[in-house]
C-alpha positions, -999 to +999 in steps of 0.1 A: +630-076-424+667-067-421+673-040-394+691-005-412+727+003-400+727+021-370+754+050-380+772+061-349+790+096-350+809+117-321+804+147-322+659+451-514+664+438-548+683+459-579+666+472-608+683+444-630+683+412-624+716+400-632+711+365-626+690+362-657+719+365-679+697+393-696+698+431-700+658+430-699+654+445-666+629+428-645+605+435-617+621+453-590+609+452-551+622+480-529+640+509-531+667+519-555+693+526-533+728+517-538+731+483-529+767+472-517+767+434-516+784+420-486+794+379-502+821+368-480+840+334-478+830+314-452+856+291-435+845+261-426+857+228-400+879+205-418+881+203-453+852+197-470+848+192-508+837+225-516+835+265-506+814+287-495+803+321-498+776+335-470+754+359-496+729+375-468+716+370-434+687+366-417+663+365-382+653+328-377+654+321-417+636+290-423+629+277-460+636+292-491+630+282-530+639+299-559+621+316-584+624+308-626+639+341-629+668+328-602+658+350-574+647+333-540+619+335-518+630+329-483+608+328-446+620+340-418+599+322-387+585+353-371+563+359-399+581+374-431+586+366-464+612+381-483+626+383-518+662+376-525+685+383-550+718+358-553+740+391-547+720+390-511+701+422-516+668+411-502+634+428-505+612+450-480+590+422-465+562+411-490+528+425-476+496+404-467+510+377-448+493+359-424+493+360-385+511+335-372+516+321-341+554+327-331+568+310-303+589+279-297+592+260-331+563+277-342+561+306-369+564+309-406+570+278-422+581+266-460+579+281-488+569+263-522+557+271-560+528+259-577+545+241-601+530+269-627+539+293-612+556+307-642+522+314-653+501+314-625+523+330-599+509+309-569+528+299-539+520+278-507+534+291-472+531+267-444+528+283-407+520+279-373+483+294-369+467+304-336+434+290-324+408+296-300+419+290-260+454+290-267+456+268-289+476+261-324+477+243-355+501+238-389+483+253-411+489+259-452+483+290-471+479+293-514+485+328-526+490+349-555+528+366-552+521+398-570+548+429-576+537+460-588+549+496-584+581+482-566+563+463-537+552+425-535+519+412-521+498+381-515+467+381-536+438+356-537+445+341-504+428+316-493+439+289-465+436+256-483+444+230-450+448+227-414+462+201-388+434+192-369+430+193-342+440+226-328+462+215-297+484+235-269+520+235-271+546+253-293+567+219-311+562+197-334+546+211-365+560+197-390+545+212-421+571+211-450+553+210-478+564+190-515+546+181-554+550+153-568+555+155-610+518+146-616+508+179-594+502+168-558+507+184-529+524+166-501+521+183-465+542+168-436+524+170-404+540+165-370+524+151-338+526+178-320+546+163-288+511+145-282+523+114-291+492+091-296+478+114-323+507+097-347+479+066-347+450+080-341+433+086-382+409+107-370+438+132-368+459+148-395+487+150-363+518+125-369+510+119-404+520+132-441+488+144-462+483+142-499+460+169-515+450+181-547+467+218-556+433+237-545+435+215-510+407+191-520+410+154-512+421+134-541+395+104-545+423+078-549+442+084-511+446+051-500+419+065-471+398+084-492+366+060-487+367+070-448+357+105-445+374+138-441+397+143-423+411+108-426+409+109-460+439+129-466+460+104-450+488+092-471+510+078-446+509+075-407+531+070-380+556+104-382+567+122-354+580+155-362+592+153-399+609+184-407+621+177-446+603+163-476+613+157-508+613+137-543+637+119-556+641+117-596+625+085-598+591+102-581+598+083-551+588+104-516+612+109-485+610+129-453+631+132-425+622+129-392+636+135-358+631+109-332+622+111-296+660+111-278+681+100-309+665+078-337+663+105-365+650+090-394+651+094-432+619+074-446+608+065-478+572+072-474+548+048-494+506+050-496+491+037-465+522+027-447+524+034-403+561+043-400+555+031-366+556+065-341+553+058-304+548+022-309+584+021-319+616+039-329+653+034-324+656+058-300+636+065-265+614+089-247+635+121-229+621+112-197+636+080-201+612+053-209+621+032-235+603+023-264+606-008-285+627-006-317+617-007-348+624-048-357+601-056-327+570-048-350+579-061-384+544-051-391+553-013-395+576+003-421+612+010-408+633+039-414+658+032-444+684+046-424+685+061-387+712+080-365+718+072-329+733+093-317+709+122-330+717+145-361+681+162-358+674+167-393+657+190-409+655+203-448+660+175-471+668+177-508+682+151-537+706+164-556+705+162-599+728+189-609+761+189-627+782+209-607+788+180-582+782+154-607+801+121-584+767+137-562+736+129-588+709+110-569+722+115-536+704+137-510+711+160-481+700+166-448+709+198-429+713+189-393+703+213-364+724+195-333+747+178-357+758+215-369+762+196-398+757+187-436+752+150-444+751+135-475+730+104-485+740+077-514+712+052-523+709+016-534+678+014-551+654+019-515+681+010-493+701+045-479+733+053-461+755+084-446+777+089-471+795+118-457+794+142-429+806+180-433+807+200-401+794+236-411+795+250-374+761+260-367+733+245-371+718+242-412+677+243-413+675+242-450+693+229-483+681+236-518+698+229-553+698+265-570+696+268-606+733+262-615+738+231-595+753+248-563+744+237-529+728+266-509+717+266-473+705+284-446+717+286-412+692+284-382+684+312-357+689+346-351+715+357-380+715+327-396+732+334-431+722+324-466+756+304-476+760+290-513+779+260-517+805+255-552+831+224-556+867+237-540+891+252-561 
C-alpha cells in the first residue's frame, strides 16, 4: 500500500431575527436591550483569499452549529451553551445544562441537531462528565432546546452514551459527534492518553461509535454480534480525534492528532483499526518511537498526515457557492498551526491544498447558511470570525 505524502510546513438575541429575511418576528432569548453590534474586520497574516469579520467573542468557545432559522448555537468549554445571532448578540446562557467536568481539555463539548430538529427541536451536546474517585468520561447528552417567555432550556434530557470506562486524567476525549444522511449518529471517542485502550474492544476509548438517534446499538455494526459495549464499535485504532464529518458522497472523516507530530485526516470505514499505538507517523513525547504506518500494512493508513504537527481539530467539507473553485474540499482548523488548511480530494486519496495563517489558534469551522466560512478561535476570548471571498 503506497505510503501518503508526508506534507512538511515551517512554521442576547434581538426581537427580530433579521437573518431570516422576514418581518415575522421570531423567538427571542434575553433581554430587549439595545443591542450595539460590535462586527469588526479582522486583519489577517498574508493574503489570503478572503476577509473576515470577528462577529462576537467568547470564554473557551468550542463548537457551534447553526439553527434553520440562521441563528447559532455555540459551547463554550466551561459548561455553557449559548444562542447567537449573526450580528453577534448572543443569549443569556440556555438553562439545564449538565455538570461537567472542566479542567484540562475537558468541558463542554460539540454541539449537533437531530437532523429533525425543525420539528422535533432535539439537540446532542457532547461533554466531559465526572465520575466516581476522580474519575471522567466523554459522555453524550439528547435534549429538547425549548424557548419560552424569552429564556431557553433543555427539556427531556436524557444521557444517551458514555465512554467507558471512566478513567483519570483531563485529555483526550474526543467526542465530536456527526449523522450520516440515513440518520446515524457518529460519536468520536478518544483514548484518553491511556494508549492501549485504542485496541482493547472491550473499550469504547480510541474508537469512533455508531448509534441509533435514541443511543441504541444498531444491529448491523460491524461488532454488533459481540455484546455491549463492543458493539458500538465502528472503527478502532483513534487516538484523540477531534473533527468529524461527511463528505457529500456519505463518506466519513475525522481528524486526529498524533502522538508528537503525525496528525491525521482518516477516512473512516466499518470495522477498520486505524492502527493507534501500534503505529503512526509520528512518535511518543517522551521519545520512544513507534513504527510508522507502512510497517503494518495490515491497518488502515491515514489518507494524508502532517509531520511537523498542525494539531487539528474541527473538520468540515465545504458544498456552498460562495467559494465555488472550493466544492468538495474540506477544512481543518489547526490549534498549533494557528492555522486554516484546506483539503482537495481525489476520489479517497487527500492532500493540503492550502494553508492560511489566521494567528491564533482555530478550534472549529462550519459552512453557514450562505456559503461563508465561519470559525471559532480557541481559548479565553476566542472570537466568532465569518469568512467571505476578498473584495
Amino acid at each position: 500500500m503506497k505510503k501518503p505524502a508526508i506534507f512538511v510546513f515551517c512554521l442576547s438575541l434581538a426581537a427580530c431575527d433579521t437573518s431570516t429575511g422576514s418581518d415575522t418576528p421570531v423567538n427571542a432569548v434575553g433581554n430587549a436591550d439595545a443591542f450595539v453590534p460590535t462586527i469588526e474586520p479582522v486583519s489577517l497574516p498574508g493574503k489570503p483569499p478572503f476577509s473576515a469579520v470577528s462577529i462576537a467573542t467568547f470564554d473557551e468557545p468550542w463548537a457551534m452549529t447553526f439553527m434553520p432559522d440562521g441563528r447559532l448555537l455555540v459551547t463554550e468549554k466551561p459548561g455553557r451553551l449559548l444562542i447567537v445571532e449573526t450580528n453577534g448578540r448572543k443569549s443569556a446562557p440556555v438553562r439545564g445544562m449538565p455538570d461537567v467536568a472542566y479542567g484540562g481539555q475537558g468541558g463542554l463539548g460539540d454541539v449537533v441537531l437531530h437532523p429533525d430538529f425543525a420539528n422535533n427541536r432535539v439537540i446532542y451536546l457532547s461533554y466531559a462528565e465526572p465520575g466516581e474517585d476522580n474519575t471522567r468520561g466523554a459522555a453524550v447528552l439528547r435534549a429538547t432546546l425549548t424557548i419560552a417567555d424569552n429564556k431557553a432550556k433543555l427539556d427531556n434530557k436524557e444521557v444517551i452514551w458514555r465512554q467507558v470506562p471512566k478513567v483519570s486524567g483531563r485529555g483526550h476525549y474526543g467526542h465530536r459527534i456527526a449523522f450520516s444522511d440515513d440518520g446515524y449518529l457518529f460519536i468520536s471517542s478518544g483514548e484518553r492518553q491511556k494508549f492501549d485502550p485504542s485496541q482493547d474492544m472491550s473499550s469504547t476509548m480510541g474508537k469512533v461509535v455508531r448509534l441509533n438517534d435514541d443511543g441504541t446499538t444498531p444491529p448491523d455494526n460491524p461488532f454488533a454480534d459481540q455484546g455491549e459495549p463492543t458493539a458500538q464499535i465502528y472503527s478502532l485504532g483513534h487516538r484523540n480525534p477531534l473533527g468529524l464529518a461527511f463528505d457529500a458522497e456519505g463518506r466519513l472523516w475525522n481528524t486526529e492528532m498524533g502522538p508528537r507530530h503525525g496528525d491525521e485526516l482518516n477516512l473512516v470505514k466499518p470495522g477498520n483499526n486505524y492502527g493507534y499505538p501500534l503505529v503512526s507517523n509520528g512518535d511518543h513525547y517522551n521519545g520512544d518511537q513507534i513504527p510508522d504506518h507502512d510497517t503494518r500494512p495490515d491497518l488502515d493508513p491515514p489518507a494524508a498526515y502532517w509531520v511537523p504537527a498542525i494539531s487539528p481539530a474541527g473538520l468540515m467539507f465545504y458544498g456552498g457557492d460562495l467559494f465555488a473553485d472550493w466544492q468538495g474540499n474540506a477544512f481543518i482548523g489547526g490549534l498549533s498551526s494557528a492555522a486554516l488548511i484546506r483539503v482537495s480530494f481525489d476520489g479517497e486519496r487527500a492532500e493540503e491544498a492550502a494553508r492560511y495563517p489566521m494567528g491564533n489558534r482555530i478550534r472549529e469551522v462550519e459552512e453557514g447558511p450562505d456559503g461563508a466560512i465561519w470559525i471559532l478561535e480557541d481559548q479565553s476570548g476566542g472570537r466568532l470570525i465569518k469568512l467571505t471571498p476578498a473584495e
